[in-house]
Steps between C-alpha positions, in 0.01 A plus 500: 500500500856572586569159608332388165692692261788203419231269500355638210759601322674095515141420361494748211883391434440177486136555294708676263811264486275193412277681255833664284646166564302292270353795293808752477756500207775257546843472274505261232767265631632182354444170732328710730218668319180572705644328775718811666149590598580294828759707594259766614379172745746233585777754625282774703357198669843392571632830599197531760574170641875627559398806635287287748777259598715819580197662688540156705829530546544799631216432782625171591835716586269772660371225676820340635615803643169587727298262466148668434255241414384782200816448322471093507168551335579708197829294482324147447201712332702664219681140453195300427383832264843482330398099451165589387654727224752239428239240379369716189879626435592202418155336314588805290842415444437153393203625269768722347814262467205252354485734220831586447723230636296205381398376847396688817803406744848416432688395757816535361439868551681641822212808479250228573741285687477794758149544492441155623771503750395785656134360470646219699690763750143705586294141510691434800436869666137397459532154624667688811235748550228201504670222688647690781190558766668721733413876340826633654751240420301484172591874463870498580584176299327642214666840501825330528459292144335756372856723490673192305163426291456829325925485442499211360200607270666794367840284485283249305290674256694884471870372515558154381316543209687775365846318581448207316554424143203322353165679595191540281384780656532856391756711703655173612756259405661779256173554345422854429182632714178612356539875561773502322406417152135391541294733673393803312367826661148381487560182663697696797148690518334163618764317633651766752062523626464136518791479751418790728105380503611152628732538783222759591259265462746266685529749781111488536473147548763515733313769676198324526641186634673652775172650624360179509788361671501691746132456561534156518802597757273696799261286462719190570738731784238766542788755463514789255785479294626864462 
């Protein structure tokens, strides 16, 4: 039970997230109206597939500097995770910006000017990983874009954003961010929940698909990875 306990609690947070999301009390805004109730989806997803991308990060340096087969495969592991989560963050987004921008992508926008780049940026890490047969070479290579992938990603969609003049988004561009006037203390109730339960939930899949990796690993080198 003790190795169970996080489980269940990213299950009940993220239970509890969804159900206050569409049936918990949301400020009357104008333009945006019942659609803030995506913020209690579209940006825990994203802040789960960050956390992800950093969790790949720091293995693919962990990596590089012994070379344990066990850190390659929660490296590439927590990268295609942090893709999986990626996928809904941004369905969500354009669901959202449908509703309040008029159309779901503008690409005009350097917020979603980044996104896509650094789409681009971790389609290529994947490409690596499946193109390159050697497991080794596949490893190293891999760990080595993987340092200027996740930079560029936070360069892309954390920094440049927030430098330039014209963006939609909130917290961007000049634009003020949703804690600041939005969010009331009912919506933190939900919102702060919905982001812990995903990257735990995050972390789960992650843990699972390691274990599987690795399976798949003594059975191809019958070695135990340690």
């Amino acid at each position: 039970m003790s190795s169970w306990w996080w489980k269940i609690a990213g299950i009940l947070l993220v239970v509890y997230s969804i159900v206050m999301g569409f049936l918990g009390e949301v400020p009357r805004l104008d333009i945006l109206n019942e659609t803030i109730r995506n913020l209690y989806f579209h940006v825990p997803l994203w802040f789960a597939m960050l956390v992800q991308m950093g969790i790949s990060w720091i293995f693919g340096l962990m990596y590089l500097t012994k070379y344990n087969p066990k850190y390659d495969i929660v490296s590439s592991r927590a990268a295609y995770v942090g893709g999986m989560f990626a996928l809904p963050g941004i369905i969500t987004g354009s669901v959202w910006a449908t509703y309040t921008w008029g159309k779901p992508w503008v690409a005009e926008d350097p917020k979603l000017q980044g996104v896509m780049a650094s789409m681009i940026v971790y389609c290529v890490y994947y490409l690596l990983r499946a193109l390159i047969p050697d497991a080794q070479k596949k490893a190293r290579i891999s760990a080595v874009y993987n340092i200027f992938a996740f930079v560029m990603t936070f360069v892309f969609i954390m920094i440049y954003p927030r430098l330039a003049p014209n963006s939609l988004h909130p917290g961007n561009g000049g634009n003020p961010a949703f804690g600041k006037y939005d969010m009331d203390n009912n919506m933190r109730l939900v919102f702060y929940p919905a982001c812990l339960g995903w990257i735990v939930m995050s972390c789960w899949l992650l843990n699972v698909m390691s274990r599987i990796k690795k399976l798949e690993y003594k059975k191809e080198f019958h070695e135990e990875i340690i």
